[in-house]
PASEBA-1860 file (N, C-alpha, C; in nm, 3 decimals):
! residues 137
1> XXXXXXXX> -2.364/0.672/-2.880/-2.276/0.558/-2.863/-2.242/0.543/-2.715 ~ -2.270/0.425/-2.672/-2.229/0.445/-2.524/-2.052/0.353/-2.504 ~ -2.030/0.439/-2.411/-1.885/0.447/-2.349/-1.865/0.410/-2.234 ~ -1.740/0.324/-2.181/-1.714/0.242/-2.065/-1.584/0.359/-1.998 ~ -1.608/0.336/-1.872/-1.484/0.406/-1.832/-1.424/0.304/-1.694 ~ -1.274/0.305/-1.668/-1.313/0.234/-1.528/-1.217/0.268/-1.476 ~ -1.198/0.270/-1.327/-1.140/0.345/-1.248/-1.114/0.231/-1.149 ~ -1.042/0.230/-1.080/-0.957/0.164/-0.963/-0.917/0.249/-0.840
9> XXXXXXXX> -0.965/0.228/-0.665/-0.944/0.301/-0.579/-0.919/0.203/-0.496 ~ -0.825/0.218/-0.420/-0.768/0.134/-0.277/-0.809/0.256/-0.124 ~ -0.853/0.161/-0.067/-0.879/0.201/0.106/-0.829/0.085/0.193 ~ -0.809/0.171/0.281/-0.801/0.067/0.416/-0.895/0.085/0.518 ~ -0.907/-0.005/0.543/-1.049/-0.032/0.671/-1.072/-0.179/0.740 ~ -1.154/-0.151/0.830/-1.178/-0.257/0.969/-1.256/-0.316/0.937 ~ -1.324/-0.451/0.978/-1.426/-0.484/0.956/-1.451/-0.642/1.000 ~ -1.545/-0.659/1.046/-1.570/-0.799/1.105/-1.706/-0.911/1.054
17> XXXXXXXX> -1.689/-1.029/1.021/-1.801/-1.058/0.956/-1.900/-1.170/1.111 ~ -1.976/-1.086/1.153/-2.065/-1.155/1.268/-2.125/-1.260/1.294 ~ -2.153/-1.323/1.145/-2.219/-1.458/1.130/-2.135/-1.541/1.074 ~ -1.989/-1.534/1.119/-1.910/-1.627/1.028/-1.804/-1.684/1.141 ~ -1.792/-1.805/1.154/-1.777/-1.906/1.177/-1.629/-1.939/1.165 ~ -1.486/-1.834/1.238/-1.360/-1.833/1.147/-1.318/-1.708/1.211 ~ -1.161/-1.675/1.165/-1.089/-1.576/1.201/-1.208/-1.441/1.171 ~ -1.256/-1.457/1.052/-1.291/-1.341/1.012/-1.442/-1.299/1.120
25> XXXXXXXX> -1.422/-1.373/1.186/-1.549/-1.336/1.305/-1.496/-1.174/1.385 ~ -1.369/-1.179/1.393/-1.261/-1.059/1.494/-1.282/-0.937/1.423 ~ -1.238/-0.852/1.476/-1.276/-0.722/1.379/-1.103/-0.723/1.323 ~ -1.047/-0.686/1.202/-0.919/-0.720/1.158/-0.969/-0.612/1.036 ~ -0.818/-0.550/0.982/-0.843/-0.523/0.851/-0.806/-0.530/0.758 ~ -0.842/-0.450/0.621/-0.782/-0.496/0.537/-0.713/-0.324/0.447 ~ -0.634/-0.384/0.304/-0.644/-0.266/0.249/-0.747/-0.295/0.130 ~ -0.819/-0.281/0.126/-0.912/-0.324/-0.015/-0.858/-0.253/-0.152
33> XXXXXXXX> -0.935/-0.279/-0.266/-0.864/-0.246/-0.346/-1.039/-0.265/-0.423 ~ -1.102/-0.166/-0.500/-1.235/-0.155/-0.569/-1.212/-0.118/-0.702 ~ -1.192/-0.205/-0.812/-1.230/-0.173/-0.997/-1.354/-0.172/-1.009 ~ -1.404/-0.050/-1.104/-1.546/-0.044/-1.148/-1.523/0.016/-1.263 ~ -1.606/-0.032/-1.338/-1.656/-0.023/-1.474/-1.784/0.032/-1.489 ~ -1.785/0.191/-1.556/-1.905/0.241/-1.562/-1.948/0.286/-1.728 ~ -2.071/0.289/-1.752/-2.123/0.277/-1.896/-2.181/0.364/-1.903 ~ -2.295/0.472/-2.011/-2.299/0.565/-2.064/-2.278/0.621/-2.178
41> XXXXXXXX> -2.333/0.757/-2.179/-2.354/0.808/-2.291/-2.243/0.961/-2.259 ~ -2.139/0.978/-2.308/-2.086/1.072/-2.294/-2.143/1.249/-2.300 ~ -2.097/1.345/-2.233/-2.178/1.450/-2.211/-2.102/1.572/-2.321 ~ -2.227/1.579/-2.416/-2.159/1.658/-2.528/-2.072/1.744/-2.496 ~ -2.065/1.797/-2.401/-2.020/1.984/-2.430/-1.893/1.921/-2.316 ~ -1.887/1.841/-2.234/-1.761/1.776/-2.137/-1.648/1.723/-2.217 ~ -1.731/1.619/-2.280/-1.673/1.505/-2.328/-1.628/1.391/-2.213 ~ -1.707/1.383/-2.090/-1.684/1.315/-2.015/-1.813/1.258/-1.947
49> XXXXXXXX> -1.822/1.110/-1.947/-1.923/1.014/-1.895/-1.964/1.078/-1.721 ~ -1.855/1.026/-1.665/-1.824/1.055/-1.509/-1.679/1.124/-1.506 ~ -1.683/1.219/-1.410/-1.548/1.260/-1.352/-1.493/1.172/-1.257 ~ -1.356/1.099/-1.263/-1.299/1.011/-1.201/-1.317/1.038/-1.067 ~ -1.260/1.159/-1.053/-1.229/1.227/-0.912/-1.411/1.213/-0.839 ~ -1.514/1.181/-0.879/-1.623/1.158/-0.842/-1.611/0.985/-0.825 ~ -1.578/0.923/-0.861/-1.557/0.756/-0.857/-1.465/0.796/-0.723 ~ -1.377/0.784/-0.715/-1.270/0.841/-0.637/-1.333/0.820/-0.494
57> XXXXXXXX> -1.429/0.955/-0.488/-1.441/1.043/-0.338/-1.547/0.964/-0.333 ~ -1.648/0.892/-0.383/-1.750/0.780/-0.348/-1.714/0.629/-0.264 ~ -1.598/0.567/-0.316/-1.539/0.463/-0.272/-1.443/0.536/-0.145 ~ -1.374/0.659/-0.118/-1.309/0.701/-0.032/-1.372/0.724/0.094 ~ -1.533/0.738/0.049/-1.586/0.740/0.183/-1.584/0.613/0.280 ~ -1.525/0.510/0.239/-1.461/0.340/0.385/-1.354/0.383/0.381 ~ -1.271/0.482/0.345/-1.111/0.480/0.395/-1.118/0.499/0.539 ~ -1.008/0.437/0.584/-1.001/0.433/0.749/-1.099/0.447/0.846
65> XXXXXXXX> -1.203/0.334/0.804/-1.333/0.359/0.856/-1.320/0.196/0.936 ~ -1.506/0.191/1.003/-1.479/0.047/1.085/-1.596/0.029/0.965 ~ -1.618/-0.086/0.978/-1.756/-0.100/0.867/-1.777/-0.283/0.931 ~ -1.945/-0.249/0.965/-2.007/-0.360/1.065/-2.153/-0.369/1.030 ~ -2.183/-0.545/1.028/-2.309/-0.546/0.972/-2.404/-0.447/1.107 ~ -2.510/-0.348/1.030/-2.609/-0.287/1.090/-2.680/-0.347/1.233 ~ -2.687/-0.481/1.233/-2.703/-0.565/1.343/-2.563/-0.591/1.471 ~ -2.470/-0.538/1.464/-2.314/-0.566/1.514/-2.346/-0.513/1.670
73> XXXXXXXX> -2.344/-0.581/1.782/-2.387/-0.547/1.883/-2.211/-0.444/1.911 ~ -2.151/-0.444/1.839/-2.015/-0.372/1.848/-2.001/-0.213/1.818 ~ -2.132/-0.203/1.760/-2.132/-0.042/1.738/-2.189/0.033/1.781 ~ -2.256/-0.006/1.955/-2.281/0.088/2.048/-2.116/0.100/2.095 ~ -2.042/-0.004/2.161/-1.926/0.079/2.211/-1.835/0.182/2.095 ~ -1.792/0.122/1.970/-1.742/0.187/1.894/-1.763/0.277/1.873 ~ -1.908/0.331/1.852/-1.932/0.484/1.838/-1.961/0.591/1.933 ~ -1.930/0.536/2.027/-1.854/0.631/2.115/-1.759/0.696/2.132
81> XXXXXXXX> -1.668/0.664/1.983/-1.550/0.666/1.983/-1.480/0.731/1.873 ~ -1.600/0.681/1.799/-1.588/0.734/1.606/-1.669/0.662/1.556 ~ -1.709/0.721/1.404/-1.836/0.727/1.321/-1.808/0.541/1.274 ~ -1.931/0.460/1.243/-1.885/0.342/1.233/-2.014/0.366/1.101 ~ -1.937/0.291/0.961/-1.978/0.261/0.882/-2.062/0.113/0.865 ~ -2.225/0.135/0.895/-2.292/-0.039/0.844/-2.355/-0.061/0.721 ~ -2.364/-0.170/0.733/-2.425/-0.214/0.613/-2.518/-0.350/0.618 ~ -2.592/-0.349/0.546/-2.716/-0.468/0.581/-2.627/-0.603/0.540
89> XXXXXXXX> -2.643/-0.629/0.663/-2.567/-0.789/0.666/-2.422/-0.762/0.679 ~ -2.356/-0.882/0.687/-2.209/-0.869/0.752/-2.148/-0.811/0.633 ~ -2.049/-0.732/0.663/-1.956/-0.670/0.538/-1.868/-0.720/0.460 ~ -1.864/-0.827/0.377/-1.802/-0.896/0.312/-1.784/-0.808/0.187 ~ -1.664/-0.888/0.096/-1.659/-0.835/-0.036/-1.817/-0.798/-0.125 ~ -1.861/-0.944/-0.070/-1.990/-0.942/-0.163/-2.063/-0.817/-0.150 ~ -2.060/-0.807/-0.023/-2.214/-0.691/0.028/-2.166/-0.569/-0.015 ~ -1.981/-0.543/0.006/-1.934/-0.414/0.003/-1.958/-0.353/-0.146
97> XXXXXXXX> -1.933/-0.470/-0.229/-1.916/-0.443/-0.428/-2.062/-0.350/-0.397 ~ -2.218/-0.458/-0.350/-2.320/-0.379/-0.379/-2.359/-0.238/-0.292 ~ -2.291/-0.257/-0.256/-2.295/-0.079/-0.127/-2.228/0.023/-0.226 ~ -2.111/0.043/-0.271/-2.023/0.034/-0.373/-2.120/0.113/-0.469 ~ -2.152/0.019/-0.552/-2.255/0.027/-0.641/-2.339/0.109/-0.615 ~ -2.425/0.077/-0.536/-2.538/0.159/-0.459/-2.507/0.323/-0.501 ~ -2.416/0.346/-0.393/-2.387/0.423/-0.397/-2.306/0.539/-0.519 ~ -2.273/0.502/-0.626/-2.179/0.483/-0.783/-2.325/0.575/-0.834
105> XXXXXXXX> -2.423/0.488/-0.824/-2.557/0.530/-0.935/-2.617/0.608/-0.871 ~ -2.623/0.643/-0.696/-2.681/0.761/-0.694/-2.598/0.862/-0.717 ~ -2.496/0.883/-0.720/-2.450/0.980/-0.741/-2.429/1.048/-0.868 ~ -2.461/0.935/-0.985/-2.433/0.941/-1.126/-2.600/1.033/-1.137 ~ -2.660/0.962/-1.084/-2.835/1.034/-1.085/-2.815/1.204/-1.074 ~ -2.811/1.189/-0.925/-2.795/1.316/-0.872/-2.658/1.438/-0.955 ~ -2.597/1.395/-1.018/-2.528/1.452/-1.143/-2.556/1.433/-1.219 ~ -2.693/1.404/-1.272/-2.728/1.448/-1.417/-2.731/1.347/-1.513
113> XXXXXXXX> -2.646/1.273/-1.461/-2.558/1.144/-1.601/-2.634/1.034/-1.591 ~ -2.668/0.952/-1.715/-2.688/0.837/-1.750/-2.644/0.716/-1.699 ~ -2.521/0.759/-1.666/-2.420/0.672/-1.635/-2.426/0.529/-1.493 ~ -2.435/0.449/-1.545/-2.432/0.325/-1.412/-2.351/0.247/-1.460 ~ -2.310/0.155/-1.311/-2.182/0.054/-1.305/-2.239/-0.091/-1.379 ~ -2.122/-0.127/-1.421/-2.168/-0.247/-1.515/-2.097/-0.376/-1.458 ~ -2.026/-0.318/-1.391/-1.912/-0.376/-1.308/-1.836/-0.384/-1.199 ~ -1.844/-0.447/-1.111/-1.767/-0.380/-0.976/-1.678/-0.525/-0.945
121> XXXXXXXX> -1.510/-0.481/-0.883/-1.464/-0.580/-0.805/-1.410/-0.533/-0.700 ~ -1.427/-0.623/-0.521/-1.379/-0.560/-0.460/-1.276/-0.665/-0.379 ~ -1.178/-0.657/-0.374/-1.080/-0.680/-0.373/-1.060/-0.708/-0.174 ~ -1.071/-0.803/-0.138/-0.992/-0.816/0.036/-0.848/-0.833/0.050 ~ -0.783/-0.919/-0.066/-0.657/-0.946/-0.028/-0.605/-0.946/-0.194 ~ -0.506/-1.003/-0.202/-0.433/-0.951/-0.346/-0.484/-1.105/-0.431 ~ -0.551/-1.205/-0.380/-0.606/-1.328/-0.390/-0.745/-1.334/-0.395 ~ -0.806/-1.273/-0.320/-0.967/-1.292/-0.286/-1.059/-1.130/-0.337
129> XXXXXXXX> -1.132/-1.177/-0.419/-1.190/-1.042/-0.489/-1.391/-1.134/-0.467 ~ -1.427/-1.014/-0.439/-1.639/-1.029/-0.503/-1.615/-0.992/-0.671 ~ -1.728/-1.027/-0.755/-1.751/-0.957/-0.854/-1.853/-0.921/-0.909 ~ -1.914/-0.844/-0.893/-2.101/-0.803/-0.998/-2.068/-0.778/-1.094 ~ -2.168/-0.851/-1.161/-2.165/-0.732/-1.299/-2.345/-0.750/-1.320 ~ -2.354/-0.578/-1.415/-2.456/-0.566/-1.410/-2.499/-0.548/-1.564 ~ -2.395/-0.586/-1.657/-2.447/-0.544/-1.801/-2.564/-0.544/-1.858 ~ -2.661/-0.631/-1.784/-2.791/-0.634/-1.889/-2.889/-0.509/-1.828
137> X> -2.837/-0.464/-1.729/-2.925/-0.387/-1.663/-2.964/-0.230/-1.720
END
């Protein structure tokens, strides 16, 4: 029988979108806020799909981070300074949910589990959220 679990993690972090046309061109941040919904087959002898505290420390890796599209002519000076988190294309909600993600199922792999996201929201302001979902997948 497969089983949903979902978990909710807030970070704060920097981040600037390079090809956009607007405040959000500046590097500014936010506190984000990431719900995910993960599916599976529970692990007999656990009784647990995923360990939260693994959802958790996956999304914790953008806490107080800068995060800049891979192209950001901004992260030669910055990292001179400290580790700068990129990502292909500018870092929006959208891109972040699938980084997010990305990252959710390898780790579910590399532990053994069945388990992938069916769902992700990531949250910029208490108004403005991305949303995937991946149920048929």
């Amino acid at each position: 029988m497969e089983t949903r679990i979902y978990k909710e993690v807030s970070f704060d972090a920097s981040h600037r979108l390079l090809h956009y046309e607007g405040k959000c061109r500046n590097l500014h941040g936010h506190r984000w806020r990431v719900e995910i919904w993960l599916a599976g087959e529970i692990d007999v002898e656990t009784g647990i799909l995923v360990d939260f505290n693994v959802i958790r420390d996956v999304v914790e890796r953008f806490d107080h981070q800068v995060i800049l599209n891979r192209k950001d002519p901004m992260i030669a000076c910055l990292g001179k300074f400290q580790p700068v988190v990129t990502t292909d294309g500018d870092p929006s909600s959208e891109v972040l949910a699938g980084e997010i993600r990305k990252l959710l199922d390898k780790e579910c792999k590399l532990g053994g589990t069945g388990a992938r996201v069916v769902r992700i929201r990531v949250w910029e302001s208490d108004t403005c959220c991305a949303e995937q979902v991946y149920e048929d997948q």
